[in-house]
N, C-alpha and C positions, 0 to 999 in steps of 0.2 A: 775208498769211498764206494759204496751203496750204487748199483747200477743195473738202469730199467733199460732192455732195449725194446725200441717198439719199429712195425713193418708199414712200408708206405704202399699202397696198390693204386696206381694211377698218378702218372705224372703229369699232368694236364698244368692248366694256368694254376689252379686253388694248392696241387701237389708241388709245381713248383716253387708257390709259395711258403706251403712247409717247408721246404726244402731251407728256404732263407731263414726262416724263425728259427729250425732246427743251427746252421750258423752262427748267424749274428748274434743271438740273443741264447746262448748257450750257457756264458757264464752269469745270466742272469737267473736262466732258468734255474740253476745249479746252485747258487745261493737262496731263492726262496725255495728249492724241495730238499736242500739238503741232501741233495744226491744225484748223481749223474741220467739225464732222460736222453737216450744216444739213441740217432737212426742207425738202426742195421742192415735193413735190408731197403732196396726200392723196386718192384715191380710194374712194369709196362710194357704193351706190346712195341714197343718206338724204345729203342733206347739208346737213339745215334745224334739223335736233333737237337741241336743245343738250343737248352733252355736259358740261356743268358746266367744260368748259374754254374761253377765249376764241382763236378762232382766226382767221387773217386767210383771208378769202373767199378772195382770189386765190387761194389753196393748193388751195382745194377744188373736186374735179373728180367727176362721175358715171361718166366713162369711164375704166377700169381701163387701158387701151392708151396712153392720155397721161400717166402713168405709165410704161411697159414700152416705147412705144419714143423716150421723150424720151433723147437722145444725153448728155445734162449727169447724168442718173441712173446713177450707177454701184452702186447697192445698192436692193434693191428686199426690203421687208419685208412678204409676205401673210400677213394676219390673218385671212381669210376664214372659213377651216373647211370641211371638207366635201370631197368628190371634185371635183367640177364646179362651177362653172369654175375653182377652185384651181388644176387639174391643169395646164390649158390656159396658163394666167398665171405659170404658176411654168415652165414649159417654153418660152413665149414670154420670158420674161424672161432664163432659158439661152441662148438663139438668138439674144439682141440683145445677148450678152456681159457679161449683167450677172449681179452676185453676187446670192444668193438668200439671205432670212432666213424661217425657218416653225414655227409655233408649230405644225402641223399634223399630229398623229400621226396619224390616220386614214388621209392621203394617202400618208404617207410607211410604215407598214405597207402599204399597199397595192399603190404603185406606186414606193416609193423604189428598187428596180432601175432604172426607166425613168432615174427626175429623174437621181440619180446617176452612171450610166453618160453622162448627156446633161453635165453638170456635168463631167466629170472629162476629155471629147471637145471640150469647149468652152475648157476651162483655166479656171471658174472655180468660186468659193466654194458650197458649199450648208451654210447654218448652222441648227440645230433644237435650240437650247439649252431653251427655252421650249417644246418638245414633251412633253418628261417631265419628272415631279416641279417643273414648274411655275420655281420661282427657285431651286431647289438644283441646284446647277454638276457634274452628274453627268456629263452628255456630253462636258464640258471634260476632267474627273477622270479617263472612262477612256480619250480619244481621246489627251491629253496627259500627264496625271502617272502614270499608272500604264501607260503605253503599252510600259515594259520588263517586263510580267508577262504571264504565262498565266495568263488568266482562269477559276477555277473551274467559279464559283457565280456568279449575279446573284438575290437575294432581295426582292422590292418591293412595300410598302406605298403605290400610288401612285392610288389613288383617295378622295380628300376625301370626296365626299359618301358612299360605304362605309364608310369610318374612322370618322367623326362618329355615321353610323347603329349600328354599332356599337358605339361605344362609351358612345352615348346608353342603347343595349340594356343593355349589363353593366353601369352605372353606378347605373342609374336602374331598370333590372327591367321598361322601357316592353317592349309589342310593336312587332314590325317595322314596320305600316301605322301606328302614332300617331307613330315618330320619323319615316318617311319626309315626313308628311304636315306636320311641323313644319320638318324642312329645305327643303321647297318653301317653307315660308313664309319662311324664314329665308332664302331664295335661295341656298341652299345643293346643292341639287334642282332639277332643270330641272320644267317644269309633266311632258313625258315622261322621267322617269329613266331608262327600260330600258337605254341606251348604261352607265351607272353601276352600276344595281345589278344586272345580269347580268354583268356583267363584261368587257363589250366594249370598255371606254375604255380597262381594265389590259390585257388584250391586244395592242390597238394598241401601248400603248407597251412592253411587254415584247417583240413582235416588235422594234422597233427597239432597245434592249438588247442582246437575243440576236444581233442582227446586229453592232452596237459589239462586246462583249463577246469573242465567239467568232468571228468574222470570218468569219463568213458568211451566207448567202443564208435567208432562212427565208419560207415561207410562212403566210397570214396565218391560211388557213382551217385548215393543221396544228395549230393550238396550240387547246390543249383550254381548253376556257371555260366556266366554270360560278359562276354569282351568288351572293346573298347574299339572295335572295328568299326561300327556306324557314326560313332561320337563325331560329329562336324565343328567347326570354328564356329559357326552360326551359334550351335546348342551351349558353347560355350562363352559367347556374347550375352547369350539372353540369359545366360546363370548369371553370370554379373548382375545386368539390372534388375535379377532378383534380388541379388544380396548372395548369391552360393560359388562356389567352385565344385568342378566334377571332380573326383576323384574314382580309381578303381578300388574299391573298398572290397576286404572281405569281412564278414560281419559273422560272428560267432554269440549266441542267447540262450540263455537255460531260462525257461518258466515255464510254470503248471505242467511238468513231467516231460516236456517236451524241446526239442533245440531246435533254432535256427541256426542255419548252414548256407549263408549264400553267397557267392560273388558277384559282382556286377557293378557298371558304373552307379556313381551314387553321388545326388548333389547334398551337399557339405557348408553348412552357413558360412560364411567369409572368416565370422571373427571367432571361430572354433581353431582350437590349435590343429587339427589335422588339415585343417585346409590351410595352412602354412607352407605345408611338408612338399618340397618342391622338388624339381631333379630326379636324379638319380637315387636320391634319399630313401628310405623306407620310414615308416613308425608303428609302433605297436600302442593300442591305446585299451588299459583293461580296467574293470570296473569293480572293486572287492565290496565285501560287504562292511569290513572294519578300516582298510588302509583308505579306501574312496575312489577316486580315479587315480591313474599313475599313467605315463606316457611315456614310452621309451621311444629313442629316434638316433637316427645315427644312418650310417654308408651301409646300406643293404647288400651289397654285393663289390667283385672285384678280389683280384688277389690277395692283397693284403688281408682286407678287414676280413674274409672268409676264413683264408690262413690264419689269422690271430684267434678266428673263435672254436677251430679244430684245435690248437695249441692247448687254447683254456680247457678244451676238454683234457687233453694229453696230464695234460696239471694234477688235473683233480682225480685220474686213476691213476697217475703218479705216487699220488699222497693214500690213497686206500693200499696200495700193495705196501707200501712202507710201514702202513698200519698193520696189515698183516691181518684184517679182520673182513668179515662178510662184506657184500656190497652194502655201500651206507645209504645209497636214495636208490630206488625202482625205477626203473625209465621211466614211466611214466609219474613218478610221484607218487604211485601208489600199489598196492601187492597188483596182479594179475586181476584176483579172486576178488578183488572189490571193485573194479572195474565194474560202471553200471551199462544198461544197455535201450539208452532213452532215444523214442524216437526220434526223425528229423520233421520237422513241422511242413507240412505240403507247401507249396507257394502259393496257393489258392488261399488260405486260411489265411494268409500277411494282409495285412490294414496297414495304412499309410498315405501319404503324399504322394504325388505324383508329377512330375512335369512333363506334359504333350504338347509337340509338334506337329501340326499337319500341313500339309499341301495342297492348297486348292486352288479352282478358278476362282476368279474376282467376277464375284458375281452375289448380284443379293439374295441376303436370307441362309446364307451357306451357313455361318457362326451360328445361326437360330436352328437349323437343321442338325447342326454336331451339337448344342445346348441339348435341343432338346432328347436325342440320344443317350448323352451320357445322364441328362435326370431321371430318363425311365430306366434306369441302370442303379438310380440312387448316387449318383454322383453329383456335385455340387464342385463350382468354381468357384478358387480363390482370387484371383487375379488373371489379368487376361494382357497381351503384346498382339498391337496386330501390324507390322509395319505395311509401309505403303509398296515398297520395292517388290519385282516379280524376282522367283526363283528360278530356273529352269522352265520357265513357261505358268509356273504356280507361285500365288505369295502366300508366305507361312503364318500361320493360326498359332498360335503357344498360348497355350494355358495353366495353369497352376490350380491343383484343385485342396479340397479340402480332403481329410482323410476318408479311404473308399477300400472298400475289397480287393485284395488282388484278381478275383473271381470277376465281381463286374468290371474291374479294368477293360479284364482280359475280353469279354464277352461284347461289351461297348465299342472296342476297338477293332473286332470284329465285322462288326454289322458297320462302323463308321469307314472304317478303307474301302468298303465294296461301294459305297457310293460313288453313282459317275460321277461326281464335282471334284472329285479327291484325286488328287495327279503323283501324288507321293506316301507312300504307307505312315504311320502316325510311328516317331518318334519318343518313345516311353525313358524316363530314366528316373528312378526313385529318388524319392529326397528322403531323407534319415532323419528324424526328429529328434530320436530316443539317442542322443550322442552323451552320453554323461562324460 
């Protein structure tokens, strides 16, 4: 029988889960490809700690290079993480003609022009199933099944440890530092979350999205990024009585030559299916011009589901070498050379909704003093919360407004914090209208 072998670099939680797909599910694999897909090699600086799986010594190597340029590896799968040495190994791996599998969004927002252009110069595979949303088959869905649409919208709930914090918040009424500090324990939370709850891990993979999606070129430091670090239990009460839930949304838009690229928390009408997506979960929600909306959803992260969707790539360069014929899709979905190169739209230019917070003294005329503010700004409320309880020495102003510039938000809220009556900086979180 017919046999592929392929190189593992990185034995971490996601590698040790290959590790068990490559096992258990061996003579499964082996029945739908018709031919044997064998690990040969596994590469890691650590290769004494047992991973809770039993693996044969021979396999295991400290040098990532006897992997990358062993002649019999036709697939090589880095699990590493990170820019350096990822970069280098996933490039040397390109150069020795071999197919690339990367769980690695970081890399691939960052430098996925270089890999790609280098992959596509080379004629072979670069697969990053297990880059977004973890084991839900998004990058498959829009490279292949929806590859006859023009793509919208791309809408993505695709941070676990923000969803669970979250949702821990509106559930339970905790603050932000007591769920964080229970997801660290829960290993849910790295010991440093910043890459999570600022919002740099939905970025990475929303650049790569935006790049799927809309076929083209984006930069990483363009896309506006903004956490989940201030979000209070408070802000999250008074979404309810509006009718929303927060979520940390990244939001991907193509119109009039131009893309939206943002992350940030975002309120989310109640009875929208994203505002469902609770936990640990991620979703993908995209908007075609022929298919309509479609929502994927599923286990964002965690050994298995990551390992299962590094697998599904193994599969499908599995079946091209058997075929014996050129790469059958582009990583990106499309040659290199059709790659377009459309702006990111400023955050100034965004028109929307908004919900603000403020902190003030209880004292009269203050509400008439922020009104009258935000109208010389051309901003207009919708609805207005004023409870009667102090905060920290301030009771909080929320309002709801109608749609406004990002520009005069920005500029309103400015001039409205410097006021002496204002004891707390004004609390901003978008609301999404345009949720198809």
């Amino acid at each position: 029988m017919k046999e592929i072998k392929a190189g593992l670099i990185g034995l971490g939680t996601i590698g040790t889960g290959v590790v068990k797909i490559f096992q258990k599910n061996a003579e499964l694999m082996e029945k739908r490809l018709g031919a044997r897909l064998r690990l040969a090699k596994i590469a890691d600086l650590d290769i004494t700690t047992d991973r809770g799986v039993a693996i044969d010594p021979a396999l295991l190597t400290t040098d990532a290079y006897a992997v990358l340029r062993d002649p019999e590896i036709k697939i090589v799968i880095e699990l590493i993480g990170g820019y350096e040495p990822a970069r280098t190994f996933v490039l040397e791996a390109i150069a020795q003609g071999k197919h690339v599998i990367t769980a690695n969004k970081a890399l691939l927002a960052l430098h996925g022009d270089e890999i790609f252009a280098a992959a596509e110069k080379q004629g072979v595979n670069v697969m990053f199933e297990a880059s977004v949303a973890g084991g839900i088959p998004v990058i498959s869905a829009i490279k292949e099944s929806l590859c006859a649409n023009r793509i919208r919208s791309v809408l993505g709930i695709l941070n676990g440890t923000c969803n669970y914090i979250l949702t821990r918040i509106s559930q339970e009424g905790l603050e932000f530092e007591t769920v964080l500090k229970d997801a660290q324990a829960q290993g849910y939370a790295e010991a440093d979350p910043t890459f999570d709850i600022e919002g740099i891990d939905t970025a990475h993979k929303l650049a790569i999205l935006i790049s799927l999606c809309f076929g083209t070129r984006v930069d990483f430091k363009s896309i506006y990024t903004e956490g989940i670090s201030r979000i209070s239990a408070l802000d999250l009460q008074f979404a309810k009585q509006f009718g929303y839930e927060i979520k940390l949304l990244a939001i991907g838009k193509l119109g009039y030559g131009k893309i939206e690229a943002r992350v940030h928390p975002t309120m989310v009408p109640v009875d929208h299916p994203l505002a469902d997506v609770d936990g640990v979960f991620n979703a993908v929600r995209l908007q075609g011009d022929f298919v309509g909306p479609v929502m994927l959803h599923g286990r964002g992260a965690g050994m298995d589901a990551t390992a299962s969707a590094v697998m599904g790539d193994a599969m499908a360069i599995a079946r091209d070498l058997l075929r014996k014929g050129p790469v059958r899709t582009p990583s990106l979905g499309c040659a290199q050379a059709s790659l377009a190169d459309f702006p990111v739209r400023p955050m100034d230019e965004l028109v929307g909704q908004y919900y603000l917070r403020f902190g003030v003294l209880d004292r009269p005329g203050v509400l008439a003093q922020i009104a009258g503010i935000l109208g010389n700004h051309d901003i207009s409320i919708l609805s207005m919360l004023q409870p009667e309880r102090q905060i920290g020495g301030a009771v909080p102003i929320v309002l709801m407004t109608h749609e406004a510039g990002e520009a005069n938000i920005r500029a309103a809220l400015d001039e409205i914090d410097r006021l002496d009556l204002v004891r707390e900086k004004c609390h901003l979180i978008r609301i999404e209208s345009d949720l198809a």
